[in-house]
C-alpha positions as YAML, in Angstrom:
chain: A
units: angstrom
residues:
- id: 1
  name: UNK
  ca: [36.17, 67.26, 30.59]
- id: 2
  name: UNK
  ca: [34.62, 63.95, 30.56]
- id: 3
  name: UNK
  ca: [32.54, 61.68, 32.89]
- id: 4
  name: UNK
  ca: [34.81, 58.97, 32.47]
- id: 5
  name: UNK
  ca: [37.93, 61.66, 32.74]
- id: 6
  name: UNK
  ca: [36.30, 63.10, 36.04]
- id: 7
  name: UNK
  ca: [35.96, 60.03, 37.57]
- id: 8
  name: UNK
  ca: [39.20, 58.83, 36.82]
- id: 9
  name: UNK
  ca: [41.15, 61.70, 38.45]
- id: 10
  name: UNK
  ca: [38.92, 61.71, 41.22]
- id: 11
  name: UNK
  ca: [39.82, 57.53, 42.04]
- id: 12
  name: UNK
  ca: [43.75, 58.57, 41.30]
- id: 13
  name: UNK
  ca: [42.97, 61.58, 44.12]
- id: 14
  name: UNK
  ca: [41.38, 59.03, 46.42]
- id: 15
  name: UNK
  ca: [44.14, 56.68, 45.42]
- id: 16
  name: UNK
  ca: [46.71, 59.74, 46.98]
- id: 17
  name: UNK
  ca: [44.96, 60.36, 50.12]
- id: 18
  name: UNK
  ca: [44.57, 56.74, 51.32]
- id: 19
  name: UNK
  ca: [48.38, 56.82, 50.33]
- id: 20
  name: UNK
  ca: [48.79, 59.81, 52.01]
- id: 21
  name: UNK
  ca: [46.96, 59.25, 54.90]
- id: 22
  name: UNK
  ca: [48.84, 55.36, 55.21]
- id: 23
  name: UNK
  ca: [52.43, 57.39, 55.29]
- id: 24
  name: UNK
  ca: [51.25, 59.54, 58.44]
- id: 25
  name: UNK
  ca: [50.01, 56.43, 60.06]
- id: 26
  name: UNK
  ca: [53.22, 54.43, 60.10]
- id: 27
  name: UNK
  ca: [54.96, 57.70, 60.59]
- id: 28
  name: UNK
  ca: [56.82, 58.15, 57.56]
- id: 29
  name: UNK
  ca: [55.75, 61.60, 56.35]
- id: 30
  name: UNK
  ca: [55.24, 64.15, 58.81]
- id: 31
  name: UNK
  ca: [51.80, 65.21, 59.57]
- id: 32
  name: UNK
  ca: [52.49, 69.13, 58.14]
- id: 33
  name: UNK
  ca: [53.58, 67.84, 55.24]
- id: 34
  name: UNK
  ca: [50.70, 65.53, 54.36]
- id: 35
  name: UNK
  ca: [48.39, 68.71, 55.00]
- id: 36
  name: UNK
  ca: [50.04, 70.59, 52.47]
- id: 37
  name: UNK
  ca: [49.83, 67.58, 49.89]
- id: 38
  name: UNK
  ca: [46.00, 66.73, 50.96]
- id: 39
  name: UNK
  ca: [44.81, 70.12, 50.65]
- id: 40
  name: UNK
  ca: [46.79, 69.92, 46.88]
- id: 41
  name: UNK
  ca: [45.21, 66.83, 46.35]
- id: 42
  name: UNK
  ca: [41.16, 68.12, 47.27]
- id: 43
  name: UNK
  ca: [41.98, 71.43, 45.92]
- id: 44
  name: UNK
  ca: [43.04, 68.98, 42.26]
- id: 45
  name: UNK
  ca: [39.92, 66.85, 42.66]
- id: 46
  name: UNK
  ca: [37.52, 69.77, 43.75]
- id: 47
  name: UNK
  ca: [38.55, 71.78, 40.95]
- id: 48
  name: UNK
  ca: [38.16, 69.06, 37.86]
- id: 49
  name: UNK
  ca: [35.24, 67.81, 39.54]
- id: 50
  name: UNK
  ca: [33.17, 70.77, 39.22]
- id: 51
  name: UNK
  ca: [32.66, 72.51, 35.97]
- id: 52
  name: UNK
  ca: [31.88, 75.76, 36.72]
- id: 53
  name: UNK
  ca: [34.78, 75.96, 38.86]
- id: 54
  name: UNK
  ca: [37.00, 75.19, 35.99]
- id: 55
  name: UNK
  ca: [35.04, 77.15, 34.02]
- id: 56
  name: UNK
  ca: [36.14, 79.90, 36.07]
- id: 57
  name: UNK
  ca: [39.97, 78.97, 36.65]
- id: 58
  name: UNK
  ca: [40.57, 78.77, 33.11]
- id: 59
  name: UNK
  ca: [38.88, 82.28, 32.35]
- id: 60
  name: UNK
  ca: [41.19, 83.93, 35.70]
- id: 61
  name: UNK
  ca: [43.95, 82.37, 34.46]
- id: 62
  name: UNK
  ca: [43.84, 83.63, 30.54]
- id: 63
  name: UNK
  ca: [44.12, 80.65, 29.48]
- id: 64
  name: UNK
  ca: [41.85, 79.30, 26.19]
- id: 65
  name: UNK
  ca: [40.98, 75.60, 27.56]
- id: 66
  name: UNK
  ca: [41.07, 73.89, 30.54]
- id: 67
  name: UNK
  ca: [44.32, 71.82, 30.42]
- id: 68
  name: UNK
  ca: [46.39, 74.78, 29.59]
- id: 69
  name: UNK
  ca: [45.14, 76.35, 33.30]
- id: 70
  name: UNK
  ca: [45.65, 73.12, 34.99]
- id: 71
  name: UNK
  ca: [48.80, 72.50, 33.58]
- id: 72
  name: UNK
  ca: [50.01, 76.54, 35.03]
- id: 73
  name: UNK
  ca: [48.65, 75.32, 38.34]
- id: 74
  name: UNK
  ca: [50.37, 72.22, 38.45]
- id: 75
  name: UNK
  ca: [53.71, 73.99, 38.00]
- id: 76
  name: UNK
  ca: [53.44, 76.87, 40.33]
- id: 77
  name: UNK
  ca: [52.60, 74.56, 42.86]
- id: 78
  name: UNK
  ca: [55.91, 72.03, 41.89]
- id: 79
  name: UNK
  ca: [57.35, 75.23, 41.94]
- id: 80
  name: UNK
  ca: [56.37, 76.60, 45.25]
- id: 81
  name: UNK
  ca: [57.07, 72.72, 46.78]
- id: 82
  name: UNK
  ca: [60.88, 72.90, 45.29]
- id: 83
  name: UNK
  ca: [61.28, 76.52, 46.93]
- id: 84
  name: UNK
  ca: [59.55, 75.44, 50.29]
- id: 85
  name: UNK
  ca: [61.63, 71.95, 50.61]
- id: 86
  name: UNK
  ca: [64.65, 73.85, 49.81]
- id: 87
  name: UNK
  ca: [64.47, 75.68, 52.27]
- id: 88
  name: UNK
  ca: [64.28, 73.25, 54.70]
- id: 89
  name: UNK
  ca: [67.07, 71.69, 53.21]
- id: 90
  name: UNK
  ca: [69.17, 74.46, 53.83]
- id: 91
  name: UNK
  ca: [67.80, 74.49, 57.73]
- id: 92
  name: UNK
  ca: [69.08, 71.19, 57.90]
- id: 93
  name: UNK
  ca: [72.55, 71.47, 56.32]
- id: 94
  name: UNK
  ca: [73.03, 74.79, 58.80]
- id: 95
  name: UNK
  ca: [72.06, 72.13, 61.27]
- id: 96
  name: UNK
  ca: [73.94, 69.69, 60.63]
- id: 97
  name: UNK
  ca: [77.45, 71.75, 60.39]
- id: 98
  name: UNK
  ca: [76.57, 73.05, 63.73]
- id: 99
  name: UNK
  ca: [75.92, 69.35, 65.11]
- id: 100
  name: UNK
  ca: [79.52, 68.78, 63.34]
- id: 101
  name: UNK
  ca: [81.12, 71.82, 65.16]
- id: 102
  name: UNK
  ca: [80.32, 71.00, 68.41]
- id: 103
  name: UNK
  ca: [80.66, 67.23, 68.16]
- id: 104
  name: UNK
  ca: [84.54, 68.06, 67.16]
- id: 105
  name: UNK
  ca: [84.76, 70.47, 69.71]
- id: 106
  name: UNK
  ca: [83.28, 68.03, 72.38]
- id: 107
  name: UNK
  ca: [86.01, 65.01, 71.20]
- id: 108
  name: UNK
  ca: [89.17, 67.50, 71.03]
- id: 109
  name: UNK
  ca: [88.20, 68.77, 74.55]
- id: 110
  name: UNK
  ca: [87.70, 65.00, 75.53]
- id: 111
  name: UNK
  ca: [91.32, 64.36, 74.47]
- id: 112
  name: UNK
  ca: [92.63, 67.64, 75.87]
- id: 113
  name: UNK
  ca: [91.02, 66.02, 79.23]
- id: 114
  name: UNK
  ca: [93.11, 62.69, 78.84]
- id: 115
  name: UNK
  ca: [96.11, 63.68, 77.84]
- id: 116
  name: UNK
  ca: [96.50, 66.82, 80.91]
- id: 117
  name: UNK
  ca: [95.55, 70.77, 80.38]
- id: 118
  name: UNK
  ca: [97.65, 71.60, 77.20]
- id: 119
  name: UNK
  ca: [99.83, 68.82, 76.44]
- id: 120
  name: UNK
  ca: [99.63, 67.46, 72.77]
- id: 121
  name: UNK
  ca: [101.73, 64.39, 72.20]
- id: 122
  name: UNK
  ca: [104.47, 64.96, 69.70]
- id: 123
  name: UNK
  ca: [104.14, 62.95, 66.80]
- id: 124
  name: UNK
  ca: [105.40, 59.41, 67.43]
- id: 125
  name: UNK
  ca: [105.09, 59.84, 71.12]
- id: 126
  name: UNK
  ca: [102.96, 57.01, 72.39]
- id: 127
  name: UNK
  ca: [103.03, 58.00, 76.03]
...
C-alpha cells in the first residue's frame, strides 16, 4: 500500500476514535461498546500501517493481495457485530414483554382494587 494510502486510513482511524471517544463523553454510546469499536479501529490502523504485518495477514489468510484479506476481515467482523447486537436485541425484546406483562398485571390488579375483590362492571354499568 501507499504512503499517501497509509496515511490516509490512519487520519480516517484517528477521525473514528476522536468520534468515538466524543460519543462516550456525552454519553451516547456505552463505554463497552466503544471498546469493542476502538480496539476494531487500532487493530484496522495497526494492521495497514505496518507492512510486515499485512504481509503476514494476507499470507494466513490465503489470500493473493492485500485488499482481498482486508476485505475477509472487514466482513467477519460486520458479521460478528450483526450476531453480537442481535443478540442483545433479543435481550431487550424478552425484556420488554416482561416489562409489558407485569405493567398489565399491575393496572388490572389496580382496577380489581377500585372496583371491590371480584366485581367487574357489566358492560354499560357506570357505577
Amino acid at each position: 500500500m501507499t504512503t499517501q494510502g497509509v496515511v490516509l486510513i490512519d487520519l480516517m482511524g484517528l477521525a473514528l476514535i476522536v468520534l468515538l471517544v466524543n460519543l462516550v463523553r456525552t454519553q451516547k454510546l456505552y463505554v463497552g461498546y466503544a471498546v469493542i469499536w476502538l480496539v476494531a479501529v487500532a487493530g484496522m490502523m495497526l494492521t495497514i500501517s505496518f507492512a510486515p504485518l499485512l504481509r503476514f495477514v494476507t499470507r494466513a489468510m490465503g489470500a493473493l493481495f492485500p485488499v482481498s484479506a482486508l476485505s475477509l476481515l472487514a466482513f467477519v467482523f460486520i458479521f460478528a457485530t450483526l450476531i453480537f447486537f442481535s443478540v442483545k436485541l433479543s435481550a431487550l425484546s424478552a425484556r420488554q414483554a416482561e416489562l409489558i406483562q407485569v405493567l398489565a398485571l399491575k393496572d388490572v390488579l389496580a382496577q380489581e382494587g377500585e372496583g371491590g375483590p371480584g366485581r367487574h362492571p357489566a358492560p354499560g354499568d357506570e357505577s
